[in-house]
C-alpha positions as CSV (number, residue, x, y, z in Angstrom):
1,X,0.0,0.0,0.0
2,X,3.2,2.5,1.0
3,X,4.8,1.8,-2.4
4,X,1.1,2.7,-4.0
5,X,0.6,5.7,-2.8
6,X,4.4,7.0,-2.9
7,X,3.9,5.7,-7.2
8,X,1.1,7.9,-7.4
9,X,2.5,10.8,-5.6
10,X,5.0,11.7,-7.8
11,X,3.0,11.1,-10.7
12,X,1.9,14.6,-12.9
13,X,-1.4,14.4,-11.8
14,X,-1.3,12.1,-8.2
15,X,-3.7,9.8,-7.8
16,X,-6.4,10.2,-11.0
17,X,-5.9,6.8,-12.1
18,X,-7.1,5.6,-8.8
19,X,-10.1,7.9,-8.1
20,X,-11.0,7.0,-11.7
21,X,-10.9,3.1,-11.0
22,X,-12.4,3.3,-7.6
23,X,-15.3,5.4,-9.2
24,X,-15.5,2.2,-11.6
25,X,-15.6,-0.1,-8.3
26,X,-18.8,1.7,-6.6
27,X,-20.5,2.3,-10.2
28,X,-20.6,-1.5,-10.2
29,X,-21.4,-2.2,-6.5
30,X,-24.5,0.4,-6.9
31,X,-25.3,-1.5,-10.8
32,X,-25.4,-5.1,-9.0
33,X,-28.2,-3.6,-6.4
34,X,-29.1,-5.0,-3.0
35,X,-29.7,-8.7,-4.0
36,X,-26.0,-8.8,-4.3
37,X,-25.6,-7.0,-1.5
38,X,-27.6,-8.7,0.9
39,X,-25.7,-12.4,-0.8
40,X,-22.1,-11.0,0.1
41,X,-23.7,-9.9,4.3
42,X,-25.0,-13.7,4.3
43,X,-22.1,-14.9,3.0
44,X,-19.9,-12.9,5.8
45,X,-21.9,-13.9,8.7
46,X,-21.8,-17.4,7.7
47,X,-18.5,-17.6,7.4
48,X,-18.0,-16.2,10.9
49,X,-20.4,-19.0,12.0
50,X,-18.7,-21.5,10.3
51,X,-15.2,-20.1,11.8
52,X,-16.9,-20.6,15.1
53,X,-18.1,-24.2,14.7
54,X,-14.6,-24.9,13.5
55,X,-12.6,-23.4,16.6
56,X,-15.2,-25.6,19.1
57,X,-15.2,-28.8,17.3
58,X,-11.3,-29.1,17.1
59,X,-11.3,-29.5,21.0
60,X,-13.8,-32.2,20.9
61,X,-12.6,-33.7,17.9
62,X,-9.2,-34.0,19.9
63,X,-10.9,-35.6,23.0
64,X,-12.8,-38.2,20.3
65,X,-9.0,-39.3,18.8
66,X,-7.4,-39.6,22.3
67,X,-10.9,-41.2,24.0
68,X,-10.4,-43.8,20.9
69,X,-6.8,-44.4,21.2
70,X,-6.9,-45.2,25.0
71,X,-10.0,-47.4,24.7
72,X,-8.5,-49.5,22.0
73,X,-4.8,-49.3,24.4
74,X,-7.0,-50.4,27.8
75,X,-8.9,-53.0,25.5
76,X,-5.3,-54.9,24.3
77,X,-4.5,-55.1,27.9
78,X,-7.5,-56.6,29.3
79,X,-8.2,-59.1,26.0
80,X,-8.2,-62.9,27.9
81,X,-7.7,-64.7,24.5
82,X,-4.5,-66.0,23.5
83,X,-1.9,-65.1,21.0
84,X,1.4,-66.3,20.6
85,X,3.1,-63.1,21.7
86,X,1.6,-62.8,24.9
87,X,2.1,-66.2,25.7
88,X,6.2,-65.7,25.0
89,X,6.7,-62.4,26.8
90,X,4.5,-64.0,29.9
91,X,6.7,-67.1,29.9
92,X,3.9,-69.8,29.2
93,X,4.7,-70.8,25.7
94,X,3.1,-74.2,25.5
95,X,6.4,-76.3,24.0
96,X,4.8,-79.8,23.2
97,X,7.6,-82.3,22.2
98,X,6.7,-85.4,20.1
99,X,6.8,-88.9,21.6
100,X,8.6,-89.9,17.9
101,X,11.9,-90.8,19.0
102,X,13.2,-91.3,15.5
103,X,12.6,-87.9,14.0
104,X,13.6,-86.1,17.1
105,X,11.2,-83.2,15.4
106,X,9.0,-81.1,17.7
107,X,5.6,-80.9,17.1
């Protein structure tokens, strides 16, 4: 904006270019009416509301994501079933050897 106006003022004639093209800018606001008008105050206000509903639901969204991650951490701890890497770091992997004596194989 500084560099704008210190253009213009050393021009011959400061600043008739821009009083000329602002004039253009509110001859075409007052040629588009109030329906227009009225569409770009809706327009502002809702995206004020939408702004809003944005800054509270990031908070909630937030507790959703943590609430999900801890329920699914509580639920691998308390799961009774058995998997084969529980069963090693707890020390009761079931090691069944064979009653083949030839094959010496486990089964």
């Amino acid at each position: 904006m500084g560099f704008i106006i210190f253009v213009e003022a050393f021009k011959p004639k400061p600043f008739k270019g821009l009083r000329k093209m602002v004039a253009e800018d509110v001859g075409f606001v007052k040629e588009q009416g109030k329906n227009n008008n009225l569409l770009v105050i809706k327009n502002t206000i809702a995206g004020g509301a939408y702004t809003a509903l944005y800054v509270i639901a990031l908070p909630l969204l937030f507790l959703h994501g943590v609430s999900v991650l801890m329920s699914r951490l509580f639920s691998s701890f308390t799961y009774v079933g058995w998997s084969p890497v529980r069963a090693y770091f707890t020390g009761r992997k079931g090691v069944k050897k064979s009653s083949d004596k030839n094959t010496g194989a486990d089964a």
